[in-house]
KEKE-831526 format. One record per residue: x, y, z of N, C-alpha, C, CB in turn. Coordinates in steps of 0.05 Angstrom, whole numbers. Glycine has a CB too. Layout:
BEGIN
{r {X,Y,Z},{X,Y,Z},{X,Y,Z},{X,Y,Z}}
...
end
This chain:
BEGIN
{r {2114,1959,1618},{2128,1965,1644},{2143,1992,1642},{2146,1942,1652}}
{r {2159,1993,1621},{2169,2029,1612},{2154,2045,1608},{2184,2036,1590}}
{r {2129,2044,1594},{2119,2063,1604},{2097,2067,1626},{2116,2072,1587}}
{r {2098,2055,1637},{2079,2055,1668},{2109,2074,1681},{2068,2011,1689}}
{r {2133,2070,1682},{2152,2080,1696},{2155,2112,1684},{2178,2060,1694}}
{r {2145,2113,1659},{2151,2139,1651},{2128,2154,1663},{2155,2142,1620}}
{r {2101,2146,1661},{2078,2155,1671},{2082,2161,1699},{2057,2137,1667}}
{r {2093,2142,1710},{2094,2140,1746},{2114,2172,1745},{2117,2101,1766}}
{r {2134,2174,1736},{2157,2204,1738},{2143,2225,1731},{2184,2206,1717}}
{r {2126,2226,1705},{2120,2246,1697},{2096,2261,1719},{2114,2241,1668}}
{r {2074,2243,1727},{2059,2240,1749},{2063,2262,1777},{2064,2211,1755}}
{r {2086,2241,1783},{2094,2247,1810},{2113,2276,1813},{2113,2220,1821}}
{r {2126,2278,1791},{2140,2314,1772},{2116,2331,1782},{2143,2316,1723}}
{r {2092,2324,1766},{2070,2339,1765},{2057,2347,1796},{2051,2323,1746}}
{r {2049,2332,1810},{2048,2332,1827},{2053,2341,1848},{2050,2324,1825}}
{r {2080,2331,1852},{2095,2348,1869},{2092,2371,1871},{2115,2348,1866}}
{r {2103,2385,1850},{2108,2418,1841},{2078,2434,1848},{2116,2422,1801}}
{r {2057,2412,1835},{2033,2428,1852},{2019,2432,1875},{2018,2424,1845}}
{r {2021,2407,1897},{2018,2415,1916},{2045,2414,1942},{1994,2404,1919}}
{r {2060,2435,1919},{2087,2440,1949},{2074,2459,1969},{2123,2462,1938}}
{r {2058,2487,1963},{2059,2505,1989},{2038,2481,2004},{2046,2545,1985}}
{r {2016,2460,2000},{2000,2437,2014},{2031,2432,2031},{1984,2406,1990}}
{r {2057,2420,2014},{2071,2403,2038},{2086,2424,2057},{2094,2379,2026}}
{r {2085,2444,2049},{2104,2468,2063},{2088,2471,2087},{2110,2499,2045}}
{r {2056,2485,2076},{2044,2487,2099},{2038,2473,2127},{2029,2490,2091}}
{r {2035,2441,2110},{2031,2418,2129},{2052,2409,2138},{2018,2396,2120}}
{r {2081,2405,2132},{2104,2413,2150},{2105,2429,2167},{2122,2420,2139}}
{r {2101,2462,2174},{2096,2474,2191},{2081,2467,2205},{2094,2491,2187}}
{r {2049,2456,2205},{2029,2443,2210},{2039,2426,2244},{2024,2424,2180}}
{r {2060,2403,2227},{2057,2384,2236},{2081,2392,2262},{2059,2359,2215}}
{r {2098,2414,2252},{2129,2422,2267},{2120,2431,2291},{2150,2446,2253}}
{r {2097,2452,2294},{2083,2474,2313},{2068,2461,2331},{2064,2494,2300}}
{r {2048,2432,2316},{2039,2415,2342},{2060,2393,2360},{2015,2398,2330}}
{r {2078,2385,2334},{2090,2364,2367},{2118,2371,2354},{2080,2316,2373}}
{r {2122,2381,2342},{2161,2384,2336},{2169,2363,2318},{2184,2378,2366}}
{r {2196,2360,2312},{2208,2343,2294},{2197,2313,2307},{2242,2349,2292}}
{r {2207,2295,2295},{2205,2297,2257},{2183,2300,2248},{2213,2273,2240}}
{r {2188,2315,2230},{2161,2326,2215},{2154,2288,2200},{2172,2361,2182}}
{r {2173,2283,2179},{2167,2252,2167},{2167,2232,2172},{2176,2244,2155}}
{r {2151,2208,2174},{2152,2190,2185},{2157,2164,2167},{2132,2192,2198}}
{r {2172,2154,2170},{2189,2135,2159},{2186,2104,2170},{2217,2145,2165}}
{r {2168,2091,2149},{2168,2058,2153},{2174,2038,2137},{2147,2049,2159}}
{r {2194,2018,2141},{2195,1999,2132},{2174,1984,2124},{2206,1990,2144}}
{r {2177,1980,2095},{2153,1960,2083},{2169,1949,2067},{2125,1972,2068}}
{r {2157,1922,2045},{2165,1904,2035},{2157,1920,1993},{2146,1874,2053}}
{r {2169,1914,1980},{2164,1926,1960},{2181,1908,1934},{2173,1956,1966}}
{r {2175,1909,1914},{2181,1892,1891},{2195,1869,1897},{2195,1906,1871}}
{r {2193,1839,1886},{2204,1832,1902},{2223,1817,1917},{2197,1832,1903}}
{r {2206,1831,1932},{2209,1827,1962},{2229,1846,1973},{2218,1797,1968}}
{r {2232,1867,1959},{2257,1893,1972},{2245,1901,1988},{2268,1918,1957}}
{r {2271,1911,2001},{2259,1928,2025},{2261,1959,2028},{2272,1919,2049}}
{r {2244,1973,2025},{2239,1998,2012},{2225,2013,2042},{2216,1995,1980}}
{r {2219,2043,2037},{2216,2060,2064},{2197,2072,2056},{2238,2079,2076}}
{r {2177,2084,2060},{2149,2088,2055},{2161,2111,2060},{2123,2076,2071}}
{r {2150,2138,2066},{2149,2165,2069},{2119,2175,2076},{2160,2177,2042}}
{r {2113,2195,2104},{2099,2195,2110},{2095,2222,2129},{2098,2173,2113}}
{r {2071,2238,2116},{2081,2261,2146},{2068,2250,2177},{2064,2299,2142}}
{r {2078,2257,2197},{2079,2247,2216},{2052,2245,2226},{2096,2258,2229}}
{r {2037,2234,2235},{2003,2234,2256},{1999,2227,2273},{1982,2224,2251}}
{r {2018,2210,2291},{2013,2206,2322},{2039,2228,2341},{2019,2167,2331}}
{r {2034,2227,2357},{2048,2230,2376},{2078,2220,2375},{2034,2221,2393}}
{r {2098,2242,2384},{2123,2233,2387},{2123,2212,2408},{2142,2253,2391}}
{r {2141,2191,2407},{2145,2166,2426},{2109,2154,2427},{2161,2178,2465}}
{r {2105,2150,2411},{2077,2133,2414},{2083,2106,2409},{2053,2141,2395}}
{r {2070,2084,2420},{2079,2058,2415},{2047,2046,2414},{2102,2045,2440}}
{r {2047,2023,2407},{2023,2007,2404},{2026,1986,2382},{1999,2026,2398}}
{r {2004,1977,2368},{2002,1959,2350},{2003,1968,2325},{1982,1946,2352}}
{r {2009,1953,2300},{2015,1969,2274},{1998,1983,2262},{2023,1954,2255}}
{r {1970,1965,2259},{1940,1981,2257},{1937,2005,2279},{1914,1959,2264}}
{r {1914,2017,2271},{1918,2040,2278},{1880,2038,2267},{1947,2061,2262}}
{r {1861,2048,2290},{1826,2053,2290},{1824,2080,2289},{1806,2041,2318}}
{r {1794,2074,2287},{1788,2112,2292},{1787,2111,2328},{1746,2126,2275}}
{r {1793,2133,2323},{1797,2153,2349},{1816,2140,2367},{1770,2158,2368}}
{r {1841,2132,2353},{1864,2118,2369},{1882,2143,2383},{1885,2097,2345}}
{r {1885,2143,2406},{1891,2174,2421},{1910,2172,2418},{1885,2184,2449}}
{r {1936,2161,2404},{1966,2158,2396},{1961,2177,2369},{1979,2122,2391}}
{r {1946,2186,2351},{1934,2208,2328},{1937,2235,2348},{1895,2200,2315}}
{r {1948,2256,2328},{1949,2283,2341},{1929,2293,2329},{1973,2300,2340}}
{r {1923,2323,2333},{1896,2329,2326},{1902,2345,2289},{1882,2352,2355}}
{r {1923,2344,2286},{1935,2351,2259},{1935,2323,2246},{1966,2366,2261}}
{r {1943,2309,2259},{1943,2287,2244},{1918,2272,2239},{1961,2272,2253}}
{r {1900,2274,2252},{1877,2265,2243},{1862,2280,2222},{1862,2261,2263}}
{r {1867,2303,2218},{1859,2314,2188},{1881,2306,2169},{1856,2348,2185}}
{r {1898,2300,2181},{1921,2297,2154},{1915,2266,2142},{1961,2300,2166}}
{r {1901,2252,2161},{1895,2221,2152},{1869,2222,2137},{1892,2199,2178}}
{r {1848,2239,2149},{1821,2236,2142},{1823,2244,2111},{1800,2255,2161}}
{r {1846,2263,2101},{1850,2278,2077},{1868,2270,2062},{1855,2301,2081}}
{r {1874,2253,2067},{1896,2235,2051},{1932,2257,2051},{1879,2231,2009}}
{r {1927,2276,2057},{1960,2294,2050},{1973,2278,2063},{1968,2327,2061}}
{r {1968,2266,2086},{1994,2251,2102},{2017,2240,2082},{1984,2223,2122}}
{r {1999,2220,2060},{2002,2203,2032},{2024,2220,2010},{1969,2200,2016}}
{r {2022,2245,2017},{2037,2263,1996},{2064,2253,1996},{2037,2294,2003}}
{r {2071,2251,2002},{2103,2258,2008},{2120,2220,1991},{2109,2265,2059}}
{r {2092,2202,1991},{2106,2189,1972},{2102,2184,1949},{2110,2173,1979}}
{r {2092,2206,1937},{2102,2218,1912},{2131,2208,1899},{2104,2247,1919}}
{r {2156,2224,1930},{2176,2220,1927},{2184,2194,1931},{2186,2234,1937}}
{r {2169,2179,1936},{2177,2144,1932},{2184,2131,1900},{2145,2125,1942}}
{r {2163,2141,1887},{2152,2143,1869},{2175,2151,1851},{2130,2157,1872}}
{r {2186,2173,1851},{2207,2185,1835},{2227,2175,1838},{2212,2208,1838}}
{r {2234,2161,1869},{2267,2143,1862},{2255,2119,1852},{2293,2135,1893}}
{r {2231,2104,1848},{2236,2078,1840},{2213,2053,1859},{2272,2074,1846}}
{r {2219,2068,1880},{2213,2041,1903},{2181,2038,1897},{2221,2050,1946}}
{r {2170,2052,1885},{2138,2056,1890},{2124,2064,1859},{2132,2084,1916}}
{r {2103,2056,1857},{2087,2066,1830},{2066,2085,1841},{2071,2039,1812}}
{r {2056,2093,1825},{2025,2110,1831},{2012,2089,1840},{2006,2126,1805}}
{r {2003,2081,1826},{1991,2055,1820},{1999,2025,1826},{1989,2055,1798}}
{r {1985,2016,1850},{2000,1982,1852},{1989,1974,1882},{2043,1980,1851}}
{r {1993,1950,1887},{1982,1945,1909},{1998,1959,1933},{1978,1917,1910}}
{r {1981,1961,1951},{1993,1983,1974},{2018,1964,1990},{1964,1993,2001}}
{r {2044,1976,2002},{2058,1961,2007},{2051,1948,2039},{2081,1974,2001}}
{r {2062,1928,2045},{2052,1919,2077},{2076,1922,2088},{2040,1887,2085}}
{r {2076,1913,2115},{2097,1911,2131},{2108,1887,2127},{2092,1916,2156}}
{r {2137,1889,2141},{2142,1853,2138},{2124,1828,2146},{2164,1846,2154}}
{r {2125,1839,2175},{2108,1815,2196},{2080,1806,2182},{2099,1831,2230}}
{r {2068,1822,2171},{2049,1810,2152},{2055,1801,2123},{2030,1829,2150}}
{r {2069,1807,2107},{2079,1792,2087},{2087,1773,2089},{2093,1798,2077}}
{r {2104,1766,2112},{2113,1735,2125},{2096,1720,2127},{2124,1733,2150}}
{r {2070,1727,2140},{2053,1712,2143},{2024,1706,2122},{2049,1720,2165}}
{r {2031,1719,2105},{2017,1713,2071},{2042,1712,2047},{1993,1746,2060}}
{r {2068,1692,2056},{2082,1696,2040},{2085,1685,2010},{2096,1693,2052}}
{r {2060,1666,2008},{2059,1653,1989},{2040,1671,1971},{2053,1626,1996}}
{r {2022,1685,1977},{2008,1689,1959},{2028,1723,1952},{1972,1688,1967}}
{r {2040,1734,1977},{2052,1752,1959},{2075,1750,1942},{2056,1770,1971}}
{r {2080,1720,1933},{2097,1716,1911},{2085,1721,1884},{2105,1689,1912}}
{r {2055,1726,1883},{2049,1729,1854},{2041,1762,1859},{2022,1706,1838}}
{r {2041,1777,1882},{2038,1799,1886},{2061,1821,1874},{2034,1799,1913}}
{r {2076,1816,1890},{2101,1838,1888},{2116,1836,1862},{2125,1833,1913}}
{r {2105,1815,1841},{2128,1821,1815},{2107,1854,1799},{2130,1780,1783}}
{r {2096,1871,1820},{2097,1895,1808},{2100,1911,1831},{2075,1901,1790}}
{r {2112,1935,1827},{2129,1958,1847},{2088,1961,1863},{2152,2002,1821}}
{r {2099,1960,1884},{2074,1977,1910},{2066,2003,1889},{2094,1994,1951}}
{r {2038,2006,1902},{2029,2041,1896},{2018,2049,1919},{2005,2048,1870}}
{r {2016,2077,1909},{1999,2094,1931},{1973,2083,1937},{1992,2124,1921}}
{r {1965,2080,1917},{1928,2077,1913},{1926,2054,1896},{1909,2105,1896}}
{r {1911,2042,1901},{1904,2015,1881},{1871,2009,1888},{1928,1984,1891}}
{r {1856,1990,1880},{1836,1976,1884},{1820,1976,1918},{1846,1950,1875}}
{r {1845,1970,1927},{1834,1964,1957},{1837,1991,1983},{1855,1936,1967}}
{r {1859,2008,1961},{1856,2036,1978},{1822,2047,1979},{1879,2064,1960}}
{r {1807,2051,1942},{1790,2052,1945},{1766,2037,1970},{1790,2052,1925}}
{r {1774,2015,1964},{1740,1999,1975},{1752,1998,2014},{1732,1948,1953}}
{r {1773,2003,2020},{1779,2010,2050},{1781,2036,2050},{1804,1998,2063}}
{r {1767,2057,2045},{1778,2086,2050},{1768,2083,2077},{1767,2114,2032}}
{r {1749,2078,2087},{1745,2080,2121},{1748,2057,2134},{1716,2089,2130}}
{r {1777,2043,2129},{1796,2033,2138},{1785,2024,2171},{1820,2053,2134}}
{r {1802,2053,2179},{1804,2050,2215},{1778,2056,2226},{1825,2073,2232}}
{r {1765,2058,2204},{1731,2070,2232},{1719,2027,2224},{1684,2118,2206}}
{r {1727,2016,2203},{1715,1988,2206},{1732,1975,2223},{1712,1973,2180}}
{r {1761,1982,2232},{1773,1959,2248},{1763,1976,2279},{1815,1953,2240}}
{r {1759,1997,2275},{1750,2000,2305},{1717,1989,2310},{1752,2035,2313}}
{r {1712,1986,2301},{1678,1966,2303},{1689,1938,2320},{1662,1952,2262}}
{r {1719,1930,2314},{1726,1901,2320},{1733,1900,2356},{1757,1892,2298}}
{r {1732,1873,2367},{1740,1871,2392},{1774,1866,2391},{1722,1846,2406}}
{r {1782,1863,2370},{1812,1847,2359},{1821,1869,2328},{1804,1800,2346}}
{r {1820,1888,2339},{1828,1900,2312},{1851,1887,2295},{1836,1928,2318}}
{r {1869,1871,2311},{1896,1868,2306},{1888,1840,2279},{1917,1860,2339}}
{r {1872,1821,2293},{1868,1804,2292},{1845,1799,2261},{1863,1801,2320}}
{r {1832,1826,2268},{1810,1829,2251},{1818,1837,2221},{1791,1849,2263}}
{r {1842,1860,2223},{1854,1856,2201},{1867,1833,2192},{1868,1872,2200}}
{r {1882,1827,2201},{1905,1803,2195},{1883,1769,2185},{1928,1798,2236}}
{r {1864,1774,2186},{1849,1752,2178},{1826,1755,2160},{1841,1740,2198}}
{r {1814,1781,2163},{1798,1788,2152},{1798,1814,2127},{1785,1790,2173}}
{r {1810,1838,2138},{1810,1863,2114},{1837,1849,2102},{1814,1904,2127}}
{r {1870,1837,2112},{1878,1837,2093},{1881,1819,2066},{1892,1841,2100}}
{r {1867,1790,2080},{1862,1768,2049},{1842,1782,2034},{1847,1731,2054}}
{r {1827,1806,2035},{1808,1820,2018},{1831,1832,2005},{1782,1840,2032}}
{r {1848,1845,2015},{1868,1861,2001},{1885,1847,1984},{1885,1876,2017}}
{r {1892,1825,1990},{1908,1808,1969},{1884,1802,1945},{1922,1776,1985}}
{r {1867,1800,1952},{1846,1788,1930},{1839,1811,1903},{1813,1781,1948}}
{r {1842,1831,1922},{1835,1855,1898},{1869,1864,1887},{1814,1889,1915}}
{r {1895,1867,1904},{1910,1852,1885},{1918,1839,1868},{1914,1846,1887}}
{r {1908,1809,1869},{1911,1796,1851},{1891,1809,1823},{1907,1768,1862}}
{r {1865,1811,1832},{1855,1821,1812},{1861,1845,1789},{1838,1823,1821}}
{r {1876,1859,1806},{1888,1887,1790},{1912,1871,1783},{1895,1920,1811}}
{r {1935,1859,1791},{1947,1835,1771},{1941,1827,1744},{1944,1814,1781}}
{r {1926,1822,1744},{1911,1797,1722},{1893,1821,1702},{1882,1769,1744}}
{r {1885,1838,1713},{1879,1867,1696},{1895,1883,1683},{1870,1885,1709}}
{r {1916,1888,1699},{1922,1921,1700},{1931,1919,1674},{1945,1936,1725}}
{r {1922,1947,1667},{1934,1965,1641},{1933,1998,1638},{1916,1955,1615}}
{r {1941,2005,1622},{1947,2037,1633},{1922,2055,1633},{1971,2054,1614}}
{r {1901,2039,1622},{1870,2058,1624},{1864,2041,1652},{1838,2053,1590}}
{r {1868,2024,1662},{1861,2016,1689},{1869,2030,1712},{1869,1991,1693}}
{r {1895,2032,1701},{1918,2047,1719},{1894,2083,1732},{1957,2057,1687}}
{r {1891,2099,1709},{1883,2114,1707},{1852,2121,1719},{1890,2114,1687}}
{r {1840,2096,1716},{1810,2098,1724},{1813,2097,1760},{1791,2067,1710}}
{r {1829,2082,1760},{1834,2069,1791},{1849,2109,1800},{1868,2028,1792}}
{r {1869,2120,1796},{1863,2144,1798},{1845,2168,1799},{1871,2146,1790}}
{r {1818,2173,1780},{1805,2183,1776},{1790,2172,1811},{1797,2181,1746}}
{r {1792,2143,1805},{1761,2135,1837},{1777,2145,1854},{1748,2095,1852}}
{r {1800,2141,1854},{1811,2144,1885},{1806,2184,1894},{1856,2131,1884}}
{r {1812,2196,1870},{1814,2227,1874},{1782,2238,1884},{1825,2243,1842}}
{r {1757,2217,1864},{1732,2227,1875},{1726,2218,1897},{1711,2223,1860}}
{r {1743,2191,1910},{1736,2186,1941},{1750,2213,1960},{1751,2151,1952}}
{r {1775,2217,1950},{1788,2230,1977},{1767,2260,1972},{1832,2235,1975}}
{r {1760,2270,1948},{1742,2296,1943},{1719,2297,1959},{1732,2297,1914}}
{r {1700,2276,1956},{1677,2263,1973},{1684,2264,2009},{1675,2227,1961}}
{r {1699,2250,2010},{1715,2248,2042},{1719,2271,2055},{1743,2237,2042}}
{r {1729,2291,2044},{1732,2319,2047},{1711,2339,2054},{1742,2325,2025}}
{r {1690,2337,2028},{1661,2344,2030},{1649,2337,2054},{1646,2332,2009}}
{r {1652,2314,2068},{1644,2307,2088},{1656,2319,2115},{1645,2283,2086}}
{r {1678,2329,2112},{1694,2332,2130},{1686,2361,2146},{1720,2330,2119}}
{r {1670,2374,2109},{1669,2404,2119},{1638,2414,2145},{1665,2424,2084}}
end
């Protein structure tokens, strides 16, 4: 566990420092299409059961309201922010999660309350490790919102369907994880968002 925490600092050090003019630029980015706040800030559930703040650059619309999911081509997305999702940078910025504590590289992705409440039993064997950026199930959902937009109930479709898949590959990275796991699960996640990109061009 110490050194997954030393890995997670040294990581997120690294990181950072390399793609700052990425967050500088995409701060301006995001300031020039709709104005402050550039960051977007959500409550999620984290080790446990704390309550910790995600970090996020911004991608809908100021005063946008709707449901917590979020499909493709949801018109509450700005047009910056839909490259900033398709490209993962939105994700940058919790890095700095990462560095105070609340978050690993590596670990299952954090949820919101309202859904943890309502899988609260199984995320009792979940959360005795800190949330990550990327884990198991970031990979095998990278096109997330283009499968819940296929649904008549996106809301619904997650909440019954993509997220007991997500607890499952959870648990499984549970019952695995070790620091060459840790690492592999990095390497897939970097050739998906690389791949994703390729596509983009």
């Amino acid at each position: 566990m110490l050194l997954k925490r030393y890995i997670d600092i040294a990581l997120s050090s690294v990181i950072l420092l390399l793609v700052s003019p990425i967050l500088i630029v995409t701060a301006l980015a995001v300031w020039l299409e709709s104005g402050s706040p550039i960051l977007f800030r959500q409550e999620r559930v984290g080790l446990r059961f704390s309550c910790i703040h995600i970090l996020k650059f911004r991608t809908m619309r100021i005063q946008s309201s709707g449901p917590l999911v979020t499909v493709g081509g949801d018109r509450r997305i700005s047009k910056v922010g839909r490259f900033l999702r398709l490209s993962k940078i939105d994700e940058l910025p919790q890095f700095w999660n990462v560095l105070r504590g609340d978050m690993s590289v590596v670990g299952p992705r954090p949820e919101v309350p309202v859904y943890v409440e309502y899988y609260k039993e199984r995320y009792r064997n979940i959360l005795v490790v800190r949330p990550g950026i990327t884990d198991l199930a970031s990979i095998h959902f990278r096109d997330e919102e283009e499968v819940l937009a296929q649904s008549q109930d996106p809301l619904r479709e997650y909440l019954e369907r993509v997220l007991p898949i997500k607890l499952d590959l959870a648990d499984k990275y549970i019952q695995e994880r070790s620091t060459f796991g840790d690492f592999a699960i990095i390497a897939r996640t970097a050739i998906a968002v690389l791949l994703a990109n390729r596509l983009m061009k």
